[in-house]
C-alpha positions in Angstrom: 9.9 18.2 48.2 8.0 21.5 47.7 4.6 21.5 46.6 4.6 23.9 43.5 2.8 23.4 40.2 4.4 21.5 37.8 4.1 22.2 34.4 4.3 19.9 31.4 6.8 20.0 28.7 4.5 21.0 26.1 3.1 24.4 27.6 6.5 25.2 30.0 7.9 28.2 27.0 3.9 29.5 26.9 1.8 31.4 28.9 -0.7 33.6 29.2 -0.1 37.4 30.1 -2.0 39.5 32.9 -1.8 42.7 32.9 -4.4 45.5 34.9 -4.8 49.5 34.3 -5.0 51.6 37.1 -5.6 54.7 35.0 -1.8 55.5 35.9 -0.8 56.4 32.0 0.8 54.5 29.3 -1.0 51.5 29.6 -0.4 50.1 26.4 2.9 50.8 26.0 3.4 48.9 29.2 1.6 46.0 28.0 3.9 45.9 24.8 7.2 46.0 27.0 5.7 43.0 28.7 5.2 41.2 25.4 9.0 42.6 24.5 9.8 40.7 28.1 8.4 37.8 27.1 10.1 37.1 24.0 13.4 37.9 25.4 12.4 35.1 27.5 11.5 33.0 24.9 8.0 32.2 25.9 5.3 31.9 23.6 2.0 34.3 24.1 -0.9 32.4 24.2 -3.4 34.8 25.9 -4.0 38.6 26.8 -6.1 39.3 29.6 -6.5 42.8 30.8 -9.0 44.7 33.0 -9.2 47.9 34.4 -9.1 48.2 38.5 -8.9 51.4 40.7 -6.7 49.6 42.8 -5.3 45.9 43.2 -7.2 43.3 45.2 -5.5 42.4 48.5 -5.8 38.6 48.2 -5.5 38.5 43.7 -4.4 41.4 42.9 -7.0 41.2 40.2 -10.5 40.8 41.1 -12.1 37.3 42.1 -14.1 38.1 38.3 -10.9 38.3 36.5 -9.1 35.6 38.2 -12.3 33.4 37.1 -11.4 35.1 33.6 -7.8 33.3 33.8 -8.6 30.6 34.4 -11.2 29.7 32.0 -8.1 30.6 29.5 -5.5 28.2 31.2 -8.5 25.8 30.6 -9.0 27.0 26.8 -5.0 27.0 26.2 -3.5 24.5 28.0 -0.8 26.6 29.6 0.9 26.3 32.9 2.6 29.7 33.4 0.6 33.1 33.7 2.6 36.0 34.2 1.4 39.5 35.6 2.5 42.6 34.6 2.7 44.0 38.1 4.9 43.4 40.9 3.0 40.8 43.5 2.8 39.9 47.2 4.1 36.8 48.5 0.5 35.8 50.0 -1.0 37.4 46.2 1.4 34.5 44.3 0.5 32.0 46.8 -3.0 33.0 46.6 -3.1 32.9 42.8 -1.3 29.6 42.2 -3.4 27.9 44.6 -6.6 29.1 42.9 -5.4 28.6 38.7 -3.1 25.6 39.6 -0.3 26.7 37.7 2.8 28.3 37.8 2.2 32.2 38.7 5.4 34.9 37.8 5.1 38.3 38.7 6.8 41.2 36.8 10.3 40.9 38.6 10.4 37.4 38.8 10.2 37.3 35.2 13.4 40.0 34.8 15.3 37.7 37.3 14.7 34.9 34.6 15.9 36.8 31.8 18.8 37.8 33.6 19.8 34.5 34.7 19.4 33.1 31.0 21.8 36.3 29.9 24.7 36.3 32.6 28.0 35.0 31.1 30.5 36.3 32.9 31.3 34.8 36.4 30.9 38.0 38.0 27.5 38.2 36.0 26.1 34.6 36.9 26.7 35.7 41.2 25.2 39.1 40.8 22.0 37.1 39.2 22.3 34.5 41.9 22.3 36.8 44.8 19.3 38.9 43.1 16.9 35.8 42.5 18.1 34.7 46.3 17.6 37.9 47.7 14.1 38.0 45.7 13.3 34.4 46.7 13.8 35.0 50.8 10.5 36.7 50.9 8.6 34.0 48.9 10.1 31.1 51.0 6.7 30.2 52.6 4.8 30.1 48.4 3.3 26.5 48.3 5.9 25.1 50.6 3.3 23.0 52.5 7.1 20.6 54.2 8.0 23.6 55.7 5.7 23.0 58.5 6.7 20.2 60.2 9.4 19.4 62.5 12.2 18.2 62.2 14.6 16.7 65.1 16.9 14.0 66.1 20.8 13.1 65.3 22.5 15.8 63.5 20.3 18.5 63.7 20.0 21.7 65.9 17.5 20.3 68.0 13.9 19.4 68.5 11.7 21.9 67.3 13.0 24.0 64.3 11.6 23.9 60.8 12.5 23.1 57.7 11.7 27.0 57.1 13.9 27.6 59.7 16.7 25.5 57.9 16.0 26.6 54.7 16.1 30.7 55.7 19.5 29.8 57.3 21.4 28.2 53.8 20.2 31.0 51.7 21.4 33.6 54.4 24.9 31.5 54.3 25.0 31.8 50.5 23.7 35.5 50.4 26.6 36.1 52.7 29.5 34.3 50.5 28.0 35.7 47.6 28.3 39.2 48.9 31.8 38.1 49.6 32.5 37.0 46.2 31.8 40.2 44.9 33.1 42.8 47.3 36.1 41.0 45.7 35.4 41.6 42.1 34.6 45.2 43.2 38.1 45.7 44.6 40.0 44.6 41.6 37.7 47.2 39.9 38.9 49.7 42.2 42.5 48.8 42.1 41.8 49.5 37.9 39.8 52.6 38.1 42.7 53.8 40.6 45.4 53.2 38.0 43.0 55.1 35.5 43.4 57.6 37.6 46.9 58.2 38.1 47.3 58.0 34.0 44.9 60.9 34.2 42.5 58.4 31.7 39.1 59.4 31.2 35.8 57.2 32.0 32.9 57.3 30.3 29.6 55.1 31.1 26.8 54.1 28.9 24.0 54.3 30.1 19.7 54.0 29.3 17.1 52.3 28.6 16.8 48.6 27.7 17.0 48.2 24.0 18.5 52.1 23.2 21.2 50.9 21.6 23.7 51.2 24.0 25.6 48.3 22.8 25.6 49.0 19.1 27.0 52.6 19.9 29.6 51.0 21.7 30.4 48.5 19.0 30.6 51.6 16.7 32.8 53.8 19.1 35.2 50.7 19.9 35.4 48.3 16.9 34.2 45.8 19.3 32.2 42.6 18.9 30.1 43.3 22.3 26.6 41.0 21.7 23.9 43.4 20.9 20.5 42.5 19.5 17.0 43.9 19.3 15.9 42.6 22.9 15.7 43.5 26.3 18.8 42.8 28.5 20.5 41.7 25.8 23.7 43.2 27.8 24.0 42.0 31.4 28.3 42.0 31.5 30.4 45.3 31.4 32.4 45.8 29.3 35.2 48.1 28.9 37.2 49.4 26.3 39.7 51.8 25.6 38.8 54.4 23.0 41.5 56.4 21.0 40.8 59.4 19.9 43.6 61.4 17.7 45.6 64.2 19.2 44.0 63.8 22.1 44.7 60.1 23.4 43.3 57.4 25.5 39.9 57.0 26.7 38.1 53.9 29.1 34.8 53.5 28.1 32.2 51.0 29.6 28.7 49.2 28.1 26.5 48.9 31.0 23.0 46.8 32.0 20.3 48.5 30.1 17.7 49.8 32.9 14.0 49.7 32.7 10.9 51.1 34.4 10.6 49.2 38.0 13.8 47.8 38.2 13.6 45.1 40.8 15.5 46.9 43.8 17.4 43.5 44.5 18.5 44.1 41.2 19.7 47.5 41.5 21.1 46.4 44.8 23.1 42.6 43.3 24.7 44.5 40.6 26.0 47.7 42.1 29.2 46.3 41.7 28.9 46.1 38.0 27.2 50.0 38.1 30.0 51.2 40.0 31.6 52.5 36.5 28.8 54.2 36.0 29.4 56.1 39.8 33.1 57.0 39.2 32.8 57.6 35.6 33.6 60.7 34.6 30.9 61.4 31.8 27.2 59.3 30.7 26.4 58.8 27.3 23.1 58.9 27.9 21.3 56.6 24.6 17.7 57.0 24.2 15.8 55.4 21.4 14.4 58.5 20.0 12.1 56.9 18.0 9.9 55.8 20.8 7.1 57.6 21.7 7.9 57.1 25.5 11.5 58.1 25.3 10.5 61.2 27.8 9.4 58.5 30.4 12.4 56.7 30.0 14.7 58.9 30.5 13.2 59.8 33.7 13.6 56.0 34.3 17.3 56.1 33.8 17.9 59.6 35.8 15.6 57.7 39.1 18.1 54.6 38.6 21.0 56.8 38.4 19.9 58.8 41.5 19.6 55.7 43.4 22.7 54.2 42.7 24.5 57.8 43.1 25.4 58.8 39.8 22.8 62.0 39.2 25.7 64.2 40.0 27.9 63.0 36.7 27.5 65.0 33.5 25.7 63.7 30.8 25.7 63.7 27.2 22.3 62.5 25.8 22.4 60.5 22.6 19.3 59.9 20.7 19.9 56.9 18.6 18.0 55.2 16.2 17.2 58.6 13.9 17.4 56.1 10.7 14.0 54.8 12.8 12.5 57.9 14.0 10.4 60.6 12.5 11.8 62.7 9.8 12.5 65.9 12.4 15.2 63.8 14.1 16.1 62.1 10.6 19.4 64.3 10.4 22.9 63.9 12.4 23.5 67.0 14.7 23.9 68.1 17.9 23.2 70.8 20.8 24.4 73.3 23.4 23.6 73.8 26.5 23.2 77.3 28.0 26.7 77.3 28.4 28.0 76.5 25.1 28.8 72.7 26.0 27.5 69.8 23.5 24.7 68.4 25.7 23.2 66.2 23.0 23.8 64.4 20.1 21.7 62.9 17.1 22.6 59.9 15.1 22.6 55.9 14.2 24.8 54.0 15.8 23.6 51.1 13.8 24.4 53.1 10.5 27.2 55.0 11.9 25.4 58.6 10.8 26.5 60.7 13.2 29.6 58.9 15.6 31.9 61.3 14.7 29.6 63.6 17.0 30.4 61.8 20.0 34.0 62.0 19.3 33.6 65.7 18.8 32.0 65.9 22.0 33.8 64.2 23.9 36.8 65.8 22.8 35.4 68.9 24.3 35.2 68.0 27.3 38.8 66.4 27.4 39.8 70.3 26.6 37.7 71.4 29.5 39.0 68.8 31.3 42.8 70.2 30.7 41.6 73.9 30.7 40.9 73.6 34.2 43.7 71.5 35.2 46.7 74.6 34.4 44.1 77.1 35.7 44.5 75.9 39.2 46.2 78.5 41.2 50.0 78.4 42.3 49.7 77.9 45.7 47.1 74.9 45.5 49.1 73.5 42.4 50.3 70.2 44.9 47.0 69.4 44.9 46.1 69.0 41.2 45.9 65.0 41.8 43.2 65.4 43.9 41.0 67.1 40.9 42.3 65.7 37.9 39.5 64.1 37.9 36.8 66.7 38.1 35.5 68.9 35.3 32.7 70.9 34.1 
């Protein structure tokens, strides 16, 4: 069996928190969202350490001083888990869980735990599979002191190969049926989003940061029971609902998985499936919490995840939510225009409901844009309107 620390039932939902400043900028900020990741994982905070570095230590990734500084608190605490703030090396987690004798969880191991706790849907649960697998191929080698001897005989490949060997070859066959598994899902998507199409339905994505309020607003917009709470990734599923709006009909509109700053690539990568609505919608509502004081940062966080998934191109509408929590300048529903005249951003509560009928107003807009430029296509291109239904703006 592997050689990893074990750790006892009375510490396992504790730990102790390690996290480093490189003089990079909100610091603290990034500590707190650590603490907030913690608690969605239900782990109790024991310990803070922190330390400032100009730049992480090949072999620790803090300093031999600080890791000395750890583990005098595992000692004073009793806990079995530390968890870094920062994203860590195979040969660095090895390293560090060899030295404190205990369970070491870097930054995106610890999202990969949330989101495996959060997944409900069956789609969900492989996406989070094939992420933590995908995460876990590099890390194959941490404290796995079997791998290294041979194996041969009856019923094996042959004299010679490893266990690491064997072990890198089941995870690539369950990589591969899980990619399988959901190239399916994401046809049957297609197949749906195609029919939109042909109905001439519009699609709109919700997107932003963890925690915005993305689900709430959707709750609001749909009359839906979607689980929202005040936690990160408390959404992990799409959903989609249709959204009527008087006069003007049927809309699809989608919840999405909240994003946050470093996204694990595999992530990104495992539920691109699930973020396809967000690629072939036809408008983002953009939520931002606008009470927090690094709601600049995060929505360049969103646009970089958007960017790399392919959806920088789509039009957004940025909602800042929350304004029941923010300062008083924002404490008012309203909205603005762009250059262009176009509603580019709305202000209200979408726990409170102040300010939903904005949304509605705006997106109502750009259903009239939408038609405006549908009978203003010229005569002799007029076969051709189902290819650009779907474009506007």
């Amino acid at each position: 069996m592997p050689d990893q620390p074990v750790c006892c039932p009375a510490t396992i939902n504790t730990a102790i928190l390690v996290s480093l400043d490189f003089g990079k900028g909100c610091y603290v900020e990034y500590l707190d969202e650590l603490h907030q990741l913690a608690a969605s994982d239900q782990i109790t905070v024991t310990a803070v350490v922190t330390g400032k570095r100009s730049r992480p230590d090949p072999a620790f990734y803090a300093g031999t001083g600080k890791v000395d500084e750890i583990a005098a608190a595992i000692e004073q605490t009793g806990v079995s888990l530390v968890i870094f703030n920062h994203n860590l090396s195979p040969a660095q987690q090895r390293n560090l869980e060899q030295r404190l004798q205990c369970r070491v969880l870097d930054r995106t191991s610890l999202i990969l735990d949330i989101f495996a706790q959060r997944a409900k849907s069956h789609e969900g649960k492989l996406q989070v599979e094939l992420a933590q697998l995908e995460h876990l191929a590099t890390r194959l080698v941490r404290g796995w002191t079997h791998l290294e001897r041979q194996k041969g005989g009856v019923g094996l490949r042959g004299p010679g190969e490893t266990q690491l060997e064997t072990d890198r070859q089941l995870l690539r066959k369950r990589v591969k049926l899980l990619k399988e598994r959901l190239v399916k899902f994401q046809r049957q998507r297609a197949v749906q989003r195609r029919s939109r199409q042909r109905a001439d339905v519009m699609s709109i994505s919700i997107v932003g940061y963890t925690n915005a309020g993305k689900s709430t607003l959707f709750n609001s917009l749909t009359h839906s029971q979607a689980y929202a709470a005040n936690q990160l990734f408390a959404t992990l599923d799409a959903t989609t609902r249709k959204l009527f709006i008087p006069d003007h009909g049927q809309l699809v509109i989608s919840d999405t998985v909240g994003f946050i700053r470093d996204l694990p690539h595999t992530l990104v990568a495992a539920f691109r499936a699930t973020l396809e609505e967000t690629v072939q919608a036809d408008i983002l509502l953009h939520v931002v919490d606008s009470g927090s004081p690094n709601r600049d940062e995060q929505i360049s966080e969103v646009n970089k995840v958007l960017q790399e998934i392919g959806a920088d191109k789509i039009p957004q509408i940025l909602v800042l939510n929350k304004i029941d929590l923010a300062n008083l300048t924002l404490a008012a529903p309203g909205y603005g225009r762009d250059e262009c005249g176009r509603i580019n951003q709305v202000r209200l509560s979408a726990r409170t409901g102040a300010g939903i009928e904005l949304i509605k107003l705006a997106l109502v807009e750009v259903i009239g844009q939408r038609t405006s430029q549908r009978y203003t296509i010229q005569p002799e291109v007029g076969n051709m309107a189902d290819r650009v239904v779907g474009a506007f703006f």
